[in-house]
Structures are given as C-alpha cells and as structure tokens.
PDB file as gemmi writes it, atoms N, CA and C in Angstrom:
CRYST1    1.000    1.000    1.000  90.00  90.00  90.00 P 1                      
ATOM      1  N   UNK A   1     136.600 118.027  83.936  1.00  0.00           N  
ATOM      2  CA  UNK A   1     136.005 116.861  83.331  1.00  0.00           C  
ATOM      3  C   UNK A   1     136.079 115.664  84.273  1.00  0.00           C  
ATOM      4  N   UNK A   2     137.146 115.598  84.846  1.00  0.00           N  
ATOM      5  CA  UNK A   2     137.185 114.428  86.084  1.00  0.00           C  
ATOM      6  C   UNK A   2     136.563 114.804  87.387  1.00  0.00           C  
ATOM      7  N   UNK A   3     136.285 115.658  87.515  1.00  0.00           N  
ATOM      8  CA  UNK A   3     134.992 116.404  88.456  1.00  0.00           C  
ATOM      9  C   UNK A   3     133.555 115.363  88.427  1.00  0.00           C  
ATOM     10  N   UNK A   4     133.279 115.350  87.167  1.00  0.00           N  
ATOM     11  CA  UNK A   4     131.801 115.178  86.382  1.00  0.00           C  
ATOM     12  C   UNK A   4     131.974 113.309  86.237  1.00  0.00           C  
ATOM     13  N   UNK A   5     132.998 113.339  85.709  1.00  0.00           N  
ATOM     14  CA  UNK A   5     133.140 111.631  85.943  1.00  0.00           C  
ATOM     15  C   UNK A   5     132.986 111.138  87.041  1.00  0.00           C  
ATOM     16  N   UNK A   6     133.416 111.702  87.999  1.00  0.00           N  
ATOM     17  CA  UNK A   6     133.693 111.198  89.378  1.00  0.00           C  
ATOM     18  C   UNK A   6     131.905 111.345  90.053  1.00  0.00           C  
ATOM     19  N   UNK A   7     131.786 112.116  89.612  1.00  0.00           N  
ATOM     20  CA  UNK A   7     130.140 113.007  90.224  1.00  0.00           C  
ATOM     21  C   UNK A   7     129.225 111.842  89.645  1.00  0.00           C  
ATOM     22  N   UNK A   8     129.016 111.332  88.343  1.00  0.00           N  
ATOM     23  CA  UNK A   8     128.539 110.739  87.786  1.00  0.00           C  
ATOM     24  C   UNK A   8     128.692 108.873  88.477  1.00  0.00           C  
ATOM     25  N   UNK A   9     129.754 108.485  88.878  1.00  0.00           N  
ATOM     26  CA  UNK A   9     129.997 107.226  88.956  1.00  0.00           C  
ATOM     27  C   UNK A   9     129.690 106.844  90.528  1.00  0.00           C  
ATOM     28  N   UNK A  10     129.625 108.432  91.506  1.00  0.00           N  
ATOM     29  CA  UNK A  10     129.125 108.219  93.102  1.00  0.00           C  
ATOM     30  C   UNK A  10     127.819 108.163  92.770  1.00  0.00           C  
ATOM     31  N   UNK A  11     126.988 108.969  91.795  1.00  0.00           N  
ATOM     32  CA  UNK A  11     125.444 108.795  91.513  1.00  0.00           C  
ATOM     33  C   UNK A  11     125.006 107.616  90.837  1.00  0.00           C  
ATOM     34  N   UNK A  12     125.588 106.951  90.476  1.00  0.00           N  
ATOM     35  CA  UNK A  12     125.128 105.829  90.013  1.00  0.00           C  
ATOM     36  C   UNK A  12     125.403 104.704  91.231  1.00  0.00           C  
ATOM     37  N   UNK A  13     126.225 104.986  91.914  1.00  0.00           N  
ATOM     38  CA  UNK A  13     126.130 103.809  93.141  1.00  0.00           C  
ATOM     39  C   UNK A  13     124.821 104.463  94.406  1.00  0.00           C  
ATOM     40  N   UNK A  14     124.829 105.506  93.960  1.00  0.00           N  
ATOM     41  CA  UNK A  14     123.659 106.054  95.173  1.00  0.00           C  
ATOM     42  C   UNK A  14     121.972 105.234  94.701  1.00  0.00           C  
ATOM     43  N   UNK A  15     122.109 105.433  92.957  1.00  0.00           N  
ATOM     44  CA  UNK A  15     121.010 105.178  92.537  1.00  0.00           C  
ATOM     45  C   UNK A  15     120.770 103.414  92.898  1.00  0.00           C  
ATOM     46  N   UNK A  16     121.923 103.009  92.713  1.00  0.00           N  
ATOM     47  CA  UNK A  16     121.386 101.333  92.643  1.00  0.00           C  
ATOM     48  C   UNK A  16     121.522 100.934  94.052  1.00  0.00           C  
ATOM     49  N   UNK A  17     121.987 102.130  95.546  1.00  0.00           N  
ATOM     50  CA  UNK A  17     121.523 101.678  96.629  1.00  0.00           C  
ATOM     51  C   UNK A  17     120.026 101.665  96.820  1.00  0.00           C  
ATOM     52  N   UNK A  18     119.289 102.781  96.386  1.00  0.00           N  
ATOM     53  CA  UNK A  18     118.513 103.195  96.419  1.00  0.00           C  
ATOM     54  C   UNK A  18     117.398 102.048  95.951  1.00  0.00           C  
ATOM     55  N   UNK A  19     118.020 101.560  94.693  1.00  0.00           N  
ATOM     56  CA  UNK A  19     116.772 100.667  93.771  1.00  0.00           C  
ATOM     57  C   UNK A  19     116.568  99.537  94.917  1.00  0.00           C  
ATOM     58  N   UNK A  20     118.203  99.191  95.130  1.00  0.00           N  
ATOM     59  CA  UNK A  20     118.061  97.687  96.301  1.00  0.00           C  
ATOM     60  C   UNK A  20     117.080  98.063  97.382  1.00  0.00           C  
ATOM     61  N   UNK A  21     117.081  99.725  98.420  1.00  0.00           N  
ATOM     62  CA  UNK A  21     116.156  99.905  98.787  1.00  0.00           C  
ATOM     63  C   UNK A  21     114.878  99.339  98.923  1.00  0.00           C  
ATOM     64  N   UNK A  22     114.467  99.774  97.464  1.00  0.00           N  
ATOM     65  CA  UNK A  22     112.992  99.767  97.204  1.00  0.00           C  
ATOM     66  C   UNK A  22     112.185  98.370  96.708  1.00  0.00           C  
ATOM     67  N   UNK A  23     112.948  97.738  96.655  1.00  0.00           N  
ATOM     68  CA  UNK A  23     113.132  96.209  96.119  1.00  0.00           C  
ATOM     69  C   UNK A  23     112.912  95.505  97.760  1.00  0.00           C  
ATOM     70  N   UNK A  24     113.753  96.059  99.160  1.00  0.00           N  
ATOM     71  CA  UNK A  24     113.633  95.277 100.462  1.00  0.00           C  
ATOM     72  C   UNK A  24     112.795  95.791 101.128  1.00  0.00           C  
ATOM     73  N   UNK A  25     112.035  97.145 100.339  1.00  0.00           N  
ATOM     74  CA  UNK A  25     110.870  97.354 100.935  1.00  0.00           C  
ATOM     75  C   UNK A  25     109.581  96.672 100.218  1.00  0.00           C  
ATOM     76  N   UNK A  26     109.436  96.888  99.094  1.00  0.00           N  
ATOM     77  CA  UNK A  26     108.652  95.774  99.093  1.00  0.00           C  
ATOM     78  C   UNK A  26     108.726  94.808  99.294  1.00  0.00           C  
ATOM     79  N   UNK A  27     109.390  93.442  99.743  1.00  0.00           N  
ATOM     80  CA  UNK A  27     109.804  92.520 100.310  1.00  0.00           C  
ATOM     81  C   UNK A  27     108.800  92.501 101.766  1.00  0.00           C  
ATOM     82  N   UNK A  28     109.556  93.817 102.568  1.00  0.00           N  
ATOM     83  CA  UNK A  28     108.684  94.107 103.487  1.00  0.00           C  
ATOM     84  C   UNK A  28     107.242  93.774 103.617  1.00  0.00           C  
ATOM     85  N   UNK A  29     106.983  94.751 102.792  1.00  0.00           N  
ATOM     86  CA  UNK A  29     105.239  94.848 102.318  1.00  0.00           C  
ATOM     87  C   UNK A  29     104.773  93.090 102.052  1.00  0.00           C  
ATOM     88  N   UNK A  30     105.181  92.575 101.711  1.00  0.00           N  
ATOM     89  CA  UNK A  30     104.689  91.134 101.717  1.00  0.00           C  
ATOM     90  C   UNK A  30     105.001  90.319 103.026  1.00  0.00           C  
ATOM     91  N   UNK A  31     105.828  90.517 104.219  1.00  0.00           N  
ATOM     92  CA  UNK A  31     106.075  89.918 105.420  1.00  0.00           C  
ATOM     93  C   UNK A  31     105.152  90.723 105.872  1.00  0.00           C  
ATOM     94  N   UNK A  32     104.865  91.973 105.864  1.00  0.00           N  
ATOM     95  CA  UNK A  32     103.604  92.537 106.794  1.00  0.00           C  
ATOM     96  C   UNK A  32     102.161  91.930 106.483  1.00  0.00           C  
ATOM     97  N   UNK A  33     102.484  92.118 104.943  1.00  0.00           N  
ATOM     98  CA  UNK A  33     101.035  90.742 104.938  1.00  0.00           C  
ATOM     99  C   UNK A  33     100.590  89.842 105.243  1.00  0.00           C  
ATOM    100  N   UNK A  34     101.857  89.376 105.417  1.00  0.00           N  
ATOM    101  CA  UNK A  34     101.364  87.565 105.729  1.00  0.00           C  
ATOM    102  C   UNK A  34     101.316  87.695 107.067  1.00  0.00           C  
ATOM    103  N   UNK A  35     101.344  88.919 107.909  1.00  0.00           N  
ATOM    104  CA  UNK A  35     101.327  88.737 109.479  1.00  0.00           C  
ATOM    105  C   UNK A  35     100.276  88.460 109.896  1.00  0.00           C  
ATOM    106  N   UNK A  36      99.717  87.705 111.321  1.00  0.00           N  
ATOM    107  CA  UNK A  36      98.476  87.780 111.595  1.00  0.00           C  
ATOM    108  C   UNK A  36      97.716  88.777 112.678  1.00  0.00           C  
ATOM    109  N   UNK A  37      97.661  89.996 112.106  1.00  0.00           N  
ATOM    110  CA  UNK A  37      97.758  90.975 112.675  1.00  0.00           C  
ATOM    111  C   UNK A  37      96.493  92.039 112.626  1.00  0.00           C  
ATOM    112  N   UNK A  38      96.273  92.336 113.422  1.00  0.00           N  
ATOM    113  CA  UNK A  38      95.251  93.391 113.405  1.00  0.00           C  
ATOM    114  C   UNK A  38      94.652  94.301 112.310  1.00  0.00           C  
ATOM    115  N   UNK A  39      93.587  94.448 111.415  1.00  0.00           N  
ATOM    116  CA  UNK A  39      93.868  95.022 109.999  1.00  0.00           C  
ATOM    117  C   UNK A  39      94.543  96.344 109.921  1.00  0.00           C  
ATOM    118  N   UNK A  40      93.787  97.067 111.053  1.00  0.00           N  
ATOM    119  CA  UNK A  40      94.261  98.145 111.659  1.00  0.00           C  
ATOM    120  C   UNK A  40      95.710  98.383 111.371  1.00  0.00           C  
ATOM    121  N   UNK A  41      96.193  97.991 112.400  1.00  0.00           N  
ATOM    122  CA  UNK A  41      97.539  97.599 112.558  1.00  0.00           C  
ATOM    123  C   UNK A  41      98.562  97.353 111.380  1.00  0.00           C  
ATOM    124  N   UNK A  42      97.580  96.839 110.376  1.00  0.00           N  
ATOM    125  CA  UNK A  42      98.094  96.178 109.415  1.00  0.00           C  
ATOM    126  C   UNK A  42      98.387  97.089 107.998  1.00  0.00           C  
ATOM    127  N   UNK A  43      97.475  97.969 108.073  1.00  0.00           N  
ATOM    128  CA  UNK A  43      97.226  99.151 107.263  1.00  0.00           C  
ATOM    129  C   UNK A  43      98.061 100.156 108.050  1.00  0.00           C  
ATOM    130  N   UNK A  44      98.357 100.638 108.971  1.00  0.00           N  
ATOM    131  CA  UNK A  44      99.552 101.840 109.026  1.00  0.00           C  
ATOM    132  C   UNK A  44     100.740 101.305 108.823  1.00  0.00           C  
ATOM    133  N   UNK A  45     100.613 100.198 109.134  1.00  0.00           N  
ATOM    134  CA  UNK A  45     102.201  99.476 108.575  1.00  0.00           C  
ATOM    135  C   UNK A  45     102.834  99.720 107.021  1.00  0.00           C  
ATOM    136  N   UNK A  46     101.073  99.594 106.608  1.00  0.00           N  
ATOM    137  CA  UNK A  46     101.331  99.506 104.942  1.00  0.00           C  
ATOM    138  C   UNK A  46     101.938 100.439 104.677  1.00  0.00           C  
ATOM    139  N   UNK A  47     101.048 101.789 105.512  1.00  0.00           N  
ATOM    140  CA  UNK A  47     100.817 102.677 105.069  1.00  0.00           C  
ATOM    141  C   UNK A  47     102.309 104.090 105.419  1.00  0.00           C  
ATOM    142  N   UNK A  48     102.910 103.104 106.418  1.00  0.00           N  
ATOM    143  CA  UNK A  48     103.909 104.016 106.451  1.00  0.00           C  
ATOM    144  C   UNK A  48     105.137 103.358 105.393  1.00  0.00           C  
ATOM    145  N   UNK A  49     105.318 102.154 105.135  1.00  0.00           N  
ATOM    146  CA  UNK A  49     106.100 101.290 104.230  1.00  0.00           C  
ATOM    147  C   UNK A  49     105.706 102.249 102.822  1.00  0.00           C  
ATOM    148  N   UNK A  50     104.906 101.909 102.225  1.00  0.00           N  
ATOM    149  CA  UNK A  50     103.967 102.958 101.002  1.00  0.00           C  
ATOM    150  C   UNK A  50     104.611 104.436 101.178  1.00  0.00           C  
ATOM    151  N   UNK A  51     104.658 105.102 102.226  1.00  0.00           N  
ATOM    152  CA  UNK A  51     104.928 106.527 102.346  1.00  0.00           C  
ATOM    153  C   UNK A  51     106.786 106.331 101.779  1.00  0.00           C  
ATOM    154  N   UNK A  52     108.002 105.518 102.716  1.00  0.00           N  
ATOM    155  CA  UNK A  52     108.929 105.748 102.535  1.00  0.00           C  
ATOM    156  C   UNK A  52     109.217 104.891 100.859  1.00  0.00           C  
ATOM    157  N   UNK A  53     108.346 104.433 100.746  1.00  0.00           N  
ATOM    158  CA  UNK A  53     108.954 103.244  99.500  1.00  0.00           C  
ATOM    159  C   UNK A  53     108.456 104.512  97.852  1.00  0.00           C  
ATOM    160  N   UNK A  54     107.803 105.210  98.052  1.00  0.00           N  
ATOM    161  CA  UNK A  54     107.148 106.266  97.143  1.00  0.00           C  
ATOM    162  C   UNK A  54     108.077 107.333  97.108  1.00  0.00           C  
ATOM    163  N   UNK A  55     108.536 108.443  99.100  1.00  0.00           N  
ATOM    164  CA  UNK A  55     109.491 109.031  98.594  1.00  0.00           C  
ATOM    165  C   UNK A  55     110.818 108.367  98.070  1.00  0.00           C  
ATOM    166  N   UNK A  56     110.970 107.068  98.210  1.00  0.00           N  
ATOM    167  CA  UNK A  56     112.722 106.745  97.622  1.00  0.00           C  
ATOM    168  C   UNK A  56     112.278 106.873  96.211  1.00  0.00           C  
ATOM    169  N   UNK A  57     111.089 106.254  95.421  1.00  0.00           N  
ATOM    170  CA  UNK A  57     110.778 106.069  94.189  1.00  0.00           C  
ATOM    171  C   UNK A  57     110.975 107.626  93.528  1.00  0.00           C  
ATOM    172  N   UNK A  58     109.919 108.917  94.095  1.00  0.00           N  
ATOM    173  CA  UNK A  58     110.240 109.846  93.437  1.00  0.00           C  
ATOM    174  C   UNK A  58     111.368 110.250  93.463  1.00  0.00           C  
ATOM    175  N   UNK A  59     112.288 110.489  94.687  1.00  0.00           N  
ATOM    176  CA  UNK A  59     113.792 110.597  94.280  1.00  0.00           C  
ATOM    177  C   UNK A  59     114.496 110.460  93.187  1.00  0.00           C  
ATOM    178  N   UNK A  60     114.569 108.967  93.261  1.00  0.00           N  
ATOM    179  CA  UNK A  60     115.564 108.209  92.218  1.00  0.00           C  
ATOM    180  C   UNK A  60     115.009 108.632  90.703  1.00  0.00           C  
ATOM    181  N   UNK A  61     113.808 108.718  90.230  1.00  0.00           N  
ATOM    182  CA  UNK A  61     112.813 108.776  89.445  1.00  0.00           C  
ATOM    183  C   UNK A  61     113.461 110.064  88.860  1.00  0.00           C  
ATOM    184  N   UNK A  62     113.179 110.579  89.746  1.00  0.00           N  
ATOM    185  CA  UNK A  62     113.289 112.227  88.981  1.00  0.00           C  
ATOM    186  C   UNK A  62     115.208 112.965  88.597  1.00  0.00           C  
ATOM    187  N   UNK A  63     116.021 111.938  89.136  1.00  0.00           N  
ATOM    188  CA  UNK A  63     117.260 112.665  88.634  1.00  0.00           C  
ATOM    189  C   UNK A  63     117.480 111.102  87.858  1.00  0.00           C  
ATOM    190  N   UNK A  64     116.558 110.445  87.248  1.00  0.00           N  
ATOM    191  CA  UNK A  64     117.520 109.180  86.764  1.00  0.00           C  
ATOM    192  C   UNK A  64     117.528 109.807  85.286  1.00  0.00           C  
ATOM    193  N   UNK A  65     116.863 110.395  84.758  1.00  0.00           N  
ATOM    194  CA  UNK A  65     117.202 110.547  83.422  1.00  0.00           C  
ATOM    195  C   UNK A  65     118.668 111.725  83.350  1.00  0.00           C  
ATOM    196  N   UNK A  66     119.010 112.342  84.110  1.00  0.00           N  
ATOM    197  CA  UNK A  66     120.692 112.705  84.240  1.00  0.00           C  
ATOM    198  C   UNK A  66     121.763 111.897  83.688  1.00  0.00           C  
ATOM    199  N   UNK A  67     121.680 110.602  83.931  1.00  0.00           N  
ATOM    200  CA  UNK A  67     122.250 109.817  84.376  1.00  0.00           C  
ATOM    201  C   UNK A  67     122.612 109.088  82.740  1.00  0.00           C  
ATOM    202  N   UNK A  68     123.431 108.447  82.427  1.00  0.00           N  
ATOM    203  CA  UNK A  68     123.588 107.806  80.919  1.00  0.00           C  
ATOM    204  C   UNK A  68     122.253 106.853  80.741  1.00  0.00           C  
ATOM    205  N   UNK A  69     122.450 106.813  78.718  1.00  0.00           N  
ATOM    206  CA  UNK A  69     121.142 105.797  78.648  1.00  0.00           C  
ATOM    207  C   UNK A  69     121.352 104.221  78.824  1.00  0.00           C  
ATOM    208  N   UNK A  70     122.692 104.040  79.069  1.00  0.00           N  
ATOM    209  CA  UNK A  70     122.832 102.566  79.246  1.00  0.00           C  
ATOM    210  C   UNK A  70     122.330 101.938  80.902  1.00  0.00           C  
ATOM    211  N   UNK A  71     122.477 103.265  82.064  1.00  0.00           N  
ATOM    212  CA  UNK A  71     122.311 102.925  83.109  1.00  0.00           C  
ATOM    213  C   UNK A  71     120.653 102.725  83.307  1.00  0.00           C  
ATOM    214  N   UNK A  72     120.194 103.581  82.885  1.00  0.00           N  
ATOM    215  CA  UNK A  72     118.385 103.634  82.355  1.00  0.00           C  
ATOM    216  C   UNK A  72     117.874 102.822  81.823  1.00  0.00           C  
ATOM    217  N   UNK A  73     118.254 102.231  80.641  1.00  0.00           N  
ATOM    218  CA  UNK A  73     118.018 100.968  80.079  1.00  0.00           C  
ATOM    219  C   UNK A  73     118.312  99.947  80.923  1.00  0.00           C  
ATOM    220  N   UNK A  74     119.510  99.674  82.136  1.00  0.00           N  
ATOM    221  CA  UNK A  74     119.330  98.572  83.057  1.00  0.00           C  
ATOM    222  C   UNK A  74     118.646  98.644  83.986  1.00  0.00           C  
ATOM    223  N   UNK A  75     118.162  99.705  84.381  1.00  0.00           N  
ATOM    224  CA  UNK A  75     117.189  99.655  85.830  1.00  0.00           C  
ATOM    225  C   UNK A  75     116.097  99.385  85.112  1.00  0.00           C  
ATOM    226  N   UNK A  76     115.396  99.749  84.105  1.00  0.00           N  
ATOM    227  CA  UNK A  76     114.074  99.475  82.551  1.00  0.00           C  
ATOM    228  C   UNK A  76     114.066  97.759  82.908  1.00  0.00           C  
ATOM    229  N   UNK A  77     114.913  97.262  82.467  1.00  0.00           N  
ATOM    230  CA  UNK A  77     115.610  95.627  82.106  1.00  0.00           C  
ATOM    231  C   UNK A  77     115.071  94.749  83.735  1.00  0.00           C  
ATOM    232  N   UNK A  78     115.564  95.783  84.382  1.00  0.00           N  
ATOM    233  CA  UNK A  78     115.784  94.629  85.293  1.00  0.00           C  
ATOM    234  C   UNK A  78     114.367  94.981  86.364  1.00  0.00           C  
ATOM    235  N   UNK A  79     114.052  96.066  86.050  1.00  0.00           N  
ATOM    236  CA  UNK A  79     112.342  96.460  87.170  1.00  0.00           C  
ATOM    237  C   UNK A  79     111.560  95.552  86.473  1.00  0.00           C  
ATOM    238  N   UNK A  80     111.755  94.927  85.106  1.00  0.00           N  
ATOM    239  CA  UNK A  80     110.609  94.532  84.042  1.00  0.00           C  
ATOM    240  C   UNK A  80     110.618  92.832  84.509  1.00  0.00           C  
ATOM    241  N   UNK A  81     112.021  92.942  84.722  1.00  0.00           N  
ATOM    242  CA  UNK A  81     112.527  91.320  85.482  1.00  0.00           C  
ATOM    243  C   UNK A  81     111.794  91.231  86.613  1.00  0.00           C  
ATOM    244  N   UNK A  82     111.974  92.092  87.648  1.00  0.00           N  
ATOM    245  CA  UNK A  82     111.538  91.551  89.056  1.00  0.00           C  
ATOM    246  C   UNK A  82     109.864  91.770  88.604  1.00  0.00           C  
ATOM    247  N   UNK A  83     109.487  91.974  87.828  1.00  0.00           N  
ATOM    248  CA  UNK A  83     108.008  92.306  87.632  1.00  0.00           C  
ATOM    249  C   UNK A  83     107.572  91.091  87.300  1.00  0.00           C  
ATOM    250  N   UNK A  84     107.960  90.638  86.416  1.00  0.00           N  
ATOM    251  CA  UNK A  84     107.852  89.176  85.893  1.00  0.00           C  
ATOM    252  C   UNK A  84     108.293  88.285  86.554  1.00  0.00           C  
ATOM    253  N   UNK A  85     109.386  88.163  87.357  1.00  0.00           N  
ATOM    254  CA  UNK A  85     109.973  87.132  88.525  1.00  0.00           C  
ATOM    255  C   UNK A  85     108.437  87.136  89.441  1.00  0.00           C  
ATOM    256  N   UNK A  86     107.927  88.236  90.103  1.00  0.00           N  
ATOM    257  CA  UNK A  86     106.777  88.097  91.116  1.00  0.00           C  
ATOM    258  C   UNK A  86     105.649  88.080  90.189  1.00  0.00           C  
ATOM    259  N   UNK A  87     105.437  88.077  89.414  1.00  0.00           N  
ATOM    260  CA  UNK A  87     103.855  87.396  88.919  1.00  0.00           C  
ATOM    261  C   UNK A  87     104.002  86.121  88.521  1.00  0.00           C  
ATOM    262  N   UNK A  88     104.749  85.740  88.032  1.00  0.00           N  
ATOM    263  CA  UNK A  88     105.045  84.513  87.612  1.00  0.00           C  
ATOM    264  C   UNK A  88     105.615  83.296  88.405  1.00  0.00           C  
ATOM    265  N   UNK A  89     106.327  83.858  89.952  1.00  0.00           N  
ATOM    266  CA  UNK A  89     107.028  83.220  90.700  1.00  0.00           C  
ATOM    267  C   UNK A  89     106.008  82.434  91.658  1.00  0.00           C  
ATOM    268  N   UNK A  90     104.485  83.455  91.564  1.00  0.00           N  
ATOM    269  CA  UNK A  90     103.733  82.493  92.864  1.00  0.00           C  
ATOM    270  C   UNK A  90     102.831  81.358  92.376  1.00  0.00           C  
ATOM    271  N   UNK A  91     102.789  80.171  93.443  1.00  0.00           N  
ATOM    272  CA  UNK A  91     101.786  79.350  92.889  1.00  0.00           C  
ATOM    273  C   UNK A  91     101.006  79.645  92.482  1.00  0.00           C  
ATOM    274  N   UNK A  92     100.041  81.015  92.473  1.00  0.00           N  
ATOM    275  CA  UNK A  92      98.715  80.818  92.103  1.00  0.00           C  
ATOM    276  C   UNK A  92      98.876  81.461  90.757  1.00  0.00           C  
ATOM    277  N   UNK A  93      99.889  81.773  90.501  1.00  0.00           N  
ATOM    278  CA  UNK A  93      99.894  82.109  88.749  1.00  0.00           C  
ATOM    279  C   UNK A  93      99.786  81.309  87.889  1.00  0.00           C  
ATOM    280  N   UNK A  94     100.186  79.832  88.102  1.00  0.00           N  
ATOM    281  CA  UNK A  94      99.264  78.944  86.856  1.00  0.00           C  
ATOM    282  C   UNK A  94      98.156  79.087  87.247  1.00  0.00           C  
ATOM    283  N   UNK A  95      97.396  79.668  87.891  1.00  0.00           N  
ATOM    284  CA  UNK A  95      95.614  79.652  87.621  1.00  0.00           C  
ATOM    285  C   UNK A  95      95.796  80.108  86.487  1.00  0.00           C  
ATOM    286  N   UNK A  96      96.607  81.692  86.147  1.00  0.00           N  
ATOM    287  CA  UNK A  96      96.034  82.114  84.878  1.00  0.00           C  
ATOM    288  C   UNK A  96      96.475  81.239  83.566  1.00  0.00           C  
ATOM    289  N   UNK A  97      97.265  80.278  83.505  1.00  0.00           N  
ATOM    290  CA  UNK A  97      97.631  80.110  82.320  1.00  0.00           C  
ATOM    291  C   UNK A  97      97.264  78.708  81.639  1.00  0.00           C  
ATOM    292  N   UNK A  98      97.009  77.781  83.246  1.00  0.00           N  
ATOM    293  CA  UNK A  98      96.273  76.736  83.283  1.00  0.00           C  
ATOM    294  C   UNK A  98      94.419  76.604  83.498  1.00  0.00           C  
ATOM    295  N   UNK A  99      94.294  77.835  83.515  1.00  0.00           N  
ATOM    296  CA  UNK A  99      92.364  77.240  83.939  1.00  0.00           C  
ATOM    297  C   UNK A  99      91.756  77.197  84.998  1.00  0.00           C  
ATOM    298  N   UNK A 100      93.049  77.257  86.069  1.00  0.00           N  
ATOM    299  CA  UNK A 100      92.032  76.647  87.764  1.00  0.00           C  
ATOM    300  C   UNK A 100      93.212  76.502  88.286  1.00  0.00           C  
ATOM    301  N   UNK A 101      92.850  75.371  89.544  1.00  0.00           N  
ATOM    302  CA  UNK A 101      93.685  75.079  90.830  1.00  0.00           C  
ATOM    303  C   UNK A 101      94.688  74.444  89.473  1.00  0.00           C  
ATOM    304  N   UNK A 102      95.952  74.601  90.521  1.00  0.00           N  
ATOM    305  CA  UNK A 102      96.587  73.116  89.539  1.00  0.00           C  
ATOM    306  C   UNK A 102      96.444  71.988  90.320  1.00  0.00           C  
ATOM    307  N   UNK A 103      96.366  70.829  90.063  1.00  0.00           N  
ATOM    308  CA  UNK A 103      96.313  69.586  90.262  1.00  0.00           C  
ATOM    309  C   UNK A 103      95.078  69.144  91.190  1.00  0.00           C  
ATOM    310  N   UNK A 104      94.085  70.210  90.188  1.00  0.00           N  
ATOM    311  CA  UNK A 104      92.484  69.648  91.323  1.00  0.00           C  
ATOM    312  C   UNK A 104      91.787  68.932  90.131  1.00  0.00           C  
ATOM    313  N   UNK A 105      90.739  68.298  90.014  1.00  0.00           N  
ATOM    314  CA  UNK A 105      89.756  67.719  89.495  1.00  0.00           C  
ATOM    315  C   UNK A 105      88.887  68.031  88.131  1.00  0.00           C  
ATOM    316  N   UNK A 106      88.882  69.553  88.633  1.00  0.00           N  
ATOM    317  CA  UNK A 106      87.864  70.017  88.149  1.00  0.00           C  
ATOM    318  C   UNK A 106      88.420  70.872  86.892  1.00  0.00           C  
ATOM    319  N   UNK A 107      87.752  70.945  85.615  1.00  0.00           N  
ATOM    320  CA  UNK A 107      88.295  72.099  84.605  1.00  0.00           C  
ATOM    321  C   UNK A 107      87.529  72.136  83.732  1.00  0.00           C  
ATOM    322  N   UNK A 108      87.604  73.135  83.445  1.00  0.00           N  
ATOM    323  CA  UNK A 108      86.381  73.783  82.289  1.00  0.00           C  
ATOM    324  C   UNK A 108      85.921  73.354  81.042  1.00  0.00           C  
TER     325      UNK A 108                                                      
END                                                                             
C-alpha cells in the first residue's frame, strides 16, 4: 500500500511538471509571434513548438484520469483560469465587451 502512495504522489509531481511545461510553451508560441521574422521561418517554429506542446498534452491527458478526482478537478480549475487570464488579459479584449477601440471617437 505504501508502494502505491508513494507511486501516486511522484506522478502527481511529474504531472504538474509537465502542465508548467505546456503553459512555457505556449508562452513560447507568443514570443515567436511577435518576432519579426520570416513567415517561413515563422511557421516551422510554430510548427515544431505545436509538435512538442501536443506530445506533452497527449501524455499527461491520457494517464490523468489515474490519478485522484481532486487532482483533476485542479488542473480543470486552473486550465479554465489561464484560459480566461489570456482572453481577457489583452488590450484588445474590451473590443468585445465595449463596441470598438477603447478610447477612440467613434461608436455605434
């Protein structure tokens, strides 16, 4: 039984290396954007970022339901957070909630 405890509490620190992972890769994916860079260039970047950021996702994905429902319910909690932290975090998201630019002239 202390086998399985022990087994259980190294997989849960593997999993939330993993999440931090995938969290500084997309991070990534937005510094490659803003580069001024060749599109070319710009797209295998994506495109290899996309490749490793997908296999960490299916990984973690597929042994997380193993894992207790309280730990599931916080990675749920907190992916729903950073989801809402980045739509909501950039300037141009009061377009949607305000109408337009903010602080231009013009409105509907």
């Amino acid at each position: 039984m202390a086998v399985t405890e022990q087994h259980k509490e190294n997989a849960t620190g593997k999993y939330l290396i993993v999440y931090v992972c995938l969290l500084a890769l997309a991070g990534i994916q937005f510094v490659i954007a803003y580069q001024n860079i060749d599109p070319g260039q710009m797209f295998v970047r994506m495109m290899i970022v996309a490749f490793v950021e997908a296999l960490l996702a299916v990984l973690i994905f597929m042994h997380l339901w193993a894992e207790s429902r309280a730990f599931v319910i916080f990675v749920a909690v907190f992916t729903i957070f950073v989801l809402l932290a980045m739509q909501y975090g950039w300037t141009d998201s009061f377009r949607m909630e305000h109408g337009g630019a903010p602080y231009s002239s013009y409105s509907k």
